[in-house]
N, C-alpha and C positions, 0 to 999 in steps of 0.2 A: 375860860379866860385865864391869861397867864398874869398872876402876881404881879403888883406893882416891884417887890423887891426881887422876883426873878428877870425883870425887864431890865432892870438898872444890874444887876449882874451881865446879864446877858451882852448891856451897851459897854460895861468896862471889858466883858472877852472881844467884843467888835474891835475897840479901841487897842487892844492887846496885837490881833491881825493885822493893824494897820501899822501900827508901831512897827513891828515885824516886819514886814512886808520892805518898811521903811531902811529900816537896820541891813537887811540881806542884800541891798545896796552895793554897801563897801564890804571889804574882805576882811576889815579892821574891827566890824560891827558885827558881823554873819552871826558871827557865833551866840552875840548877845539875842539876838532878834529874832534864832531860831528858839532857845528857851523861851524867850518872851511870847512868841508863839504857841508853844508848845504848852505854857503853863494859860495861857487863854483858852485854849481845848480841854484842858483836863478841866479848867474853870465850867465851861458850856455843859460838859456833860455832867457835874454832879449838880448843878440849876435844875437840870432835866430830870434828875431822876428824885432833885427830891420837890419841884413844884407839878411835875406827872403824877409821882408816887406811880408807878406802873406796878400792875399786877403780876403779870408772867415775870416775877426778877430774879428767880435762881438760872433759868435757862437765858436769861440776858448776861447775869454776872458770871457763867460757864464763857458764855461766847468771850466775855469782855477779857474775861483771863487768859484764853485759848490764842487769843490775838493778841497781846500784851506779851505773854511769853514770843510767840513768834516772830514778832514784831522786835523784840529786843535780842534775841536770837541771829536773825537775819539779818540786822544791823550791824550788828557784833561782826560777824564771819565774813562777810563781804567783803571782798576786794575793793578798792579803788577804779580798776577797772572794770568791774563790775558794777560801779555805781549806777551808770546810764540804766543799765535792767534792773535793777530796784527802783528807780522811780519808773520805769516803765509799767514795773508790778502793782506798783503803790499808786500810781494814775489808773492804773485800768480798775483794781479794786474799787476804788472811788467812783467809776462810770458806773461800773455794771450792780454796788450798792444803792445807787442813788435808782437806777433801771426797775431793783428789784421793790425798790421802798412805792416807787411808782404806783406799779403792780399791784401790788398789797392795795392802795389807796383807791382803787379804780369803782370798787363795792359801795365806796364814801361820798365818788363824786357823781352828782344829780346830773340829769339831763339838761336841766334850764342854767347850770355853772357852766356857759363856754367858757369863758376868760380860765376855771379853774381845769376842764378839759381840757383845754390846749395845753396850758403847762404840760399837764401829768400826759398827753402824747409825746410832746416835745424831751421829755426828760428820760421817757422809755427809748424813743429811738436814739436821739443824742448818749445818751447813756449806753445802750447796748453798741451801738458804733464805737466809742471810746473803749470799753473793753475790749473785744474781740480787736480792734484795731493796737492797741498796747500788747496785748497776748502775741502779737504776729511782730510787733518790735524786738520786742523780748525774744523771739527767737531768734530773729534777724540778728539782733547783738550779740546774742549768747552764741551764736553759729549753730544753732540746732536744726537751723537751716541756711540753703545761702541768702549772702549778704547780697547776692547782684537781683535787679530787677526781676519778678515773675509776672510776664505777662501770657496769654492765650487767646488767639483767635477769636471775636468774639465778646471780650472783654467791658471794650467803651459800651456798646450796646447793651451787654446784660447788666455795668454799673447802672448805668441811666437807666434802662427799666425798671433796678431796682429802687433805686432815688426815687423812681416817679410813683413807685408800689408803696413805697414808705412813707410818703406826702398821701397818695388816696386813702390808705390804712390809718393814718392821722387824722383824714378830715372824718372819715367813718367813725373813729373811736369816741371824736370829739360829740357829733351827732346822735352818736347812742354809746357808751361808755360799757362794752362789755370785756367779762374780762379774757375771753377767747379771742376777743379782737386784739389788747393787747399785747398776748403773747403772740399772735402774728405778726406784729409790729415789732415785736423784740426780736424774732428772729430775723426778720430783713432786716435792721438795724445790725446785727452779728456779720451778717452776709456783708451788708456794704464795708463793715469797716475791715473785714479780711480785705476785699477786693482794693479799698483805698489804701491800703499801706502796700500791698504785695509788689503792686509797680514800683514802689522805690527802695532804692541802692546806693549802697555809698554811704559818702559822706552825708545824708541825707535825711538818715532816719533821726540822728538827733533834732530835727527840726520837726519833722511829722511828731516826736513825743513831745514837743512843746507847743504844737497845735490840738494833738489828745489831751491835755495838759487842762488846753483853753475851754475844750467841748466840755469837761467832764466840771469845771470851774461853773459853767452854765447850766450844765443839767443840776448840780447842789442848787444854783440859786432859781433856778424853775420849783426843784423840790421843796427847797422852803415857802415859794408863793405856796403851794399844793399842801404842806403841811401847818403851813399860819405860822409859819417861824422865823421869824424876821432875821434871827443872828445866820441862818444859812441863807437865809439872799443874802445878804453883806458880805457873809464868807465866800460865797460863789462866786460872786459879781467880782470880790479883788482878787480871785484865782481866775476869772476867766477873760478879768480884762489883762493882769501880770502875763496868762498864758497869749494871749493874743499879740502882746506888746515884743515879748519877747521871739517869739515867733518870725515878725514881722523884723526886726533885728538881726535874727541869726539869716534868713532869707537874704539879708541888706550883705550880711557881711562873706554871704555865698556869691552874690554879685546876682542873684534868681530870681526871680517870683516864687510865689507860693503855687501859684500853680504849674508853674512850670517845670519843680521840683515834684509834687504830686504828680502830675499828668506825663512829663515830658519822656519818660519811657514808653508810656505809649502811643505818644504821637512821633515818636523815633529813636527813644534812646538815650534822653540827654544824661541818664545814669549810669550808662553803661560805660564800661571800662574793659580791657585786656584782661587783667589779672593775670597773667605768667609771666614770670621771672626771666630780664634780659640775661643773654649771651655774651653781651656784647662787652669790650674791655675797658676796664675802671683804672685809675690811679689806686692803690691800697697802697696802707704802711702799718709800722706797728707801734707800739703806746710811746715810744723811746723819740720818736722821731715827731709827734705830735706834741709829742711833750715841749719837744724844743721849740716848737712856732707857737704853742700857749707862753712858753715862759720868758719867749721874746718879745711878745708885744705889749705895745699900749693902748689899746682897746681890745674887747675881744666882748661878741654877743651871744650868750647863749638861745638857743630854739628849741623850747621843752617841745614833747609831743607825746602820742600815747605810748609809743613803746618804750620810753621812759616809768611810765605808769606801770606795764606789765612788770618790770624788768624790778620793778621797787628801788629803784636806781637812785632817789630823789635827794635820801644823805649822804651818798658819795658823792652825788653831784655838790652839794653844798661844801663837802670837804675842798673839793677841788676849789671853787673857786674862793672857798678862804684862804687856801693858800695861794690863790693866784695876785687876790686884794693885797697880803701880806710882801707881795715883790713889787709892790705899787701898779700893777693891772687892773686898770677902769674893768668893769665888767657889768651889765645889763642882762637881765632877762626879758627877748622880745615874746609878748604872749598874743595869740592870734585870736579874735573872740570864738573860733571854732575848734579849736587844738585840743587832741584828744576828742572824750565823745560826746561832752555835752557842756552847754556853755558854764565858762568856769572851772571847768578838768583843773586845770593846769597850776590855778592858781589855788586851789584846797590843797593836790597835791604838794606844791611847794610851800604853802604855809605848815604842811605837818611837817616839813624839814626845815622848819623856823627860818626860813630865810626871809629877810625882813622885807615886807611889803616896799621901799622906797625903791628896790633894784624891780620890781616886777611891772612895768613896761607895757602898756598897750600898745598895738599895731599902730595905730594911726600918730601916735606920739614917738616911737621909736623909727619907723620907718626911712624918714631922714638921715640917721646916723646911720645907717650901711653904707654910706659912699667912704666915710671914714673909719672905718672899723677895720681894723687887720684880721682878725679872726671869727667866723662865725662858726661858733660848734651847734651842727644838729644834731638833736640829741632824742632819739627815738621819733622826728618830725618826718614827714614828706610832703604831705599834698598842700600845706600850708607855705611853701618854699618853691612852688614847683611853676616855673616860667610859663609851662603851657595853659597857665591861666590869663598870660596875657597876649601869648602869642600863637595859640594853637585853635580856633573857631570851635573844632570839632572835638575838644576835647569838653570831658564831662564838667570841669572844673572854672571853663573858660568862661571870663568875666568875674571871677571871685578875685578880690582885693586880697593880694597875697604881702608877706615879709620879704623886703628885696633882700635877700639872705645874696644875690647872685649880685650885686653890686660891690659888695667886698673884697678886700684885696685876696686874699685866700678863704676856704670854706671846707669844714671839719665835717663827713657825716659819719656817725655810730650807728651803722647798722647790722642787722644780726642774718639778713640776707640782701637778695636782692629781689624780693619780690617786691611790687607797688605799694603803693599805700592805699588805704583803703578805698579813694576814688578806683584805685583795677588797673591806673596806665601810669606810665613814665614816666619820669623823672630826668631832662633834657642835663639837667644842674650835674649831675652825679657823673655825666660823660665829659663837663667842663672842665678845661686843661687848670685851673687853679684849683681843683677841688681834690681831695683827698679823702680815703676811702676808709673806717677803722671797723673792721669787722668783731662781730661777737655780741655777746649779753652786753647790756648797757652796763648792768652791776659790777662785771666782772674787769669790765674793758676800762670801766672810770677807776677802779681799785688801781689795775694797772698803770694808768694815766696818772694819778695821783704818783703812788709808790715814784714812777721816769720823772715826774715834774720835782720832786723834793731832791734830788741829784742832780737837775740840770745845773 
């Protein structure tokens, strides 16, 4: 039995997650709500370890250190645009710990415990799907392989097999709870969640890691029925209804389905794109002449995106458009809920370049103001900008609620090539007789831009 004063700890860490949960909301609170968070966790686990008392605690307190260093480590050195693959990492850790705690408990659970057998099957395959399925994001993002659809002949039918393997190996486990049966079930859990992420491409996989997100949110709060711990069903349940919610959002603001984003390469493709760089002729110019249509106008909208991100571009950009505020130039940042690679890029990014929250702009509140707007700079953006979401059937993009960046009176892009963006296809915008072309690093091209605009 767990302590009445570990239970009332335990309810103030519950209370701690939701707080949290609550905070990470607004962009003004994030930061508060991730400590608050965070100091709930550290709270759970020193409850645990001193109303346990566990035995085995120097190779618990190795491990606990070994991941603390790492953990803080990895943090540290990260990119920005590297975010997306660290919670990839840090989502799939969470499936395939909770898969393996499973496992472990399989010895514990009786024959006549269905209700407590199904959990601990449900948590093993939801779990080992969640990792292996994060592991194959993680590459996808990282490019350690490609980012376009892998499908093979064969596919639907061996998913579905396997689905159908993992449900009978379930009801097996549940019926006689051995532990050979469970590691067959982990493995076909591995198998499916390679095969459910490999189909999708693009812009796409930020959404599949916040449906991994959701699974792995469910298998904690299965494994807390399974280990009698009430504060991870609580924690699981608001991570896996957050991961579901959002999910279900970012798909809204893909213009998709959730399945049709999983499945839709192969039942034709809906992921696929070109990916080679047009030939074909662009307006370009250089920082001096750009300069002069910034420092002419009276509105102008910026369009962050990820190659802004690479580029670390974020305080020049702020430079810039303080000095644009400083000639009396309105200036807005429109931010796409997709921009960059996972929802909210854009807006972490630009708050570490203090730019004050009241310029940064949702899509559905900004969107109006391009019919009025003289200048639109993109600025490392594409597929969030790019017409053939409204006018192209066939493209991968089509029906995503885009930024009418193309309603504007002129349109600035900063790009460093002409390859696509990450959706693989074209960019109709970039051939449009008002639009202007500034090639180069974002960092280096907004220096530039700056230095022409303080002499215009």
């Amino acid at each position: 039995m767990i302590p009445t004063w570990a239970q009332i700890g335990y309810l103030v860490s519950a209370v701690c997650f939701i707080v949290a949960l609550k905070a990470l909301s607004s962009p003004r609170s994030a930061r508060t709500g991730n400590l608050i968070g965070a100091a709930g966790a550290v709270l759970a686990v020193l409850i645990t370890f001193a109303a346990y008392k566990p035995h085995h605690l120097a190779p618990i307190l190795i491990a606990l250190i070994i991941g603390t260093i790492g953990g803080v480590i990895g943090s540290r050195r990260v990119q920005m645009t590297q975010m997306p693959q660290l919670v990839a990492l840090f989502n799939g850790v969470g499936g395939g710990a909770a898969a393996l705690v499973a496992l472990l408990e399989l010895g514990e659970v009786s024959a006549d415990a269905t209700v407590a057998a199904i959990a601990t099957a449900f948590t093993i395959l939801v779990g080992a799907i969640s990792f292996s399925g994060s592991v194959v994001t993680f590459a996808k993002l990282q490019e350690l392989m490609t980012t376009r659809p892998v499908t093979f002949p064969g596919l639907p039918v061996l998913f579905i097999a396997s689905l159908l393997g993992g449900v009978a190996l379930g009801v097996w486990l549940v019926s006689d709870p051995r532990v050979w049966v469970g590691v067959l079930l982990c493995l076909v859990g591995l198998a499916i969640g390679v095969m459910l992420v490999l189909p999708v491409g693009g812009a796409d996989v930020p959404i599949v890691i916040s449906l991994l997100n959701a699974f792995t949110g469910l298998t904690v709060a299965a494994g807390g029925y399974v280990l009698g711990n009430t504060l991870l069903l609580v924690a699981g349940t608001l991570v896996g209804a957050a991961g579901t919610l959002l999910t279900k959002l970012m798909a809204d603001a893909m213009g998709r389905s959730v399945f049709n984003i999983l499945f839709g390469a192969i039942r034709g493709g809906s992921t696929l794109g070109a990916g080679t760089a047009s030939d074909r002729p662009v307006i370009s110019a250089g920082p001096e002449d750009v300069a002069i249509l910034l420092g002419y106008a009276n509105k102008v909208i910026i369009v962050p995106g990820y190659g802004l991100a690479v580029a670390q571009a974020q305080h020049t950009l702020r430079d810039l458009v303080e000095e644009l505020h400083s000639r009396g130039v309105k200036v807005d940042y429109a931010i796409h809920p997709v921009a960059g690679r996972m929802p909210g890029h854009m807006n972490v990014l630009l708050a570490e370049a203090q730019v004050p929250y009241e310029q940064l702009r949702e899509m559905d509140d900004i969107n109006g103001d391009f019919k009025t707007t003289d200048v639109v700079l993109v600025v490392g953006a594409n597929d969030v900008v790019n017409p053939a979401a409204r006018t192209t059937p066939s493209a991968p993009i089509y029906g995503m609620p885009i930024l009418n960046a193309d309603e504007a009176q002129r349109v600035i892009f900063l790009k460093r090539s002409m390859r696509p963006g990450f959706a693989g296809i074209e960019n109709e915008l970039l051939y449009d007789p008002k639009t202007t072309l500034l090639f180069g690093d974002a960092r280096d091209t907004l220096t530039k831009l700056l230095t022409a605009l303080k002499t215009v």
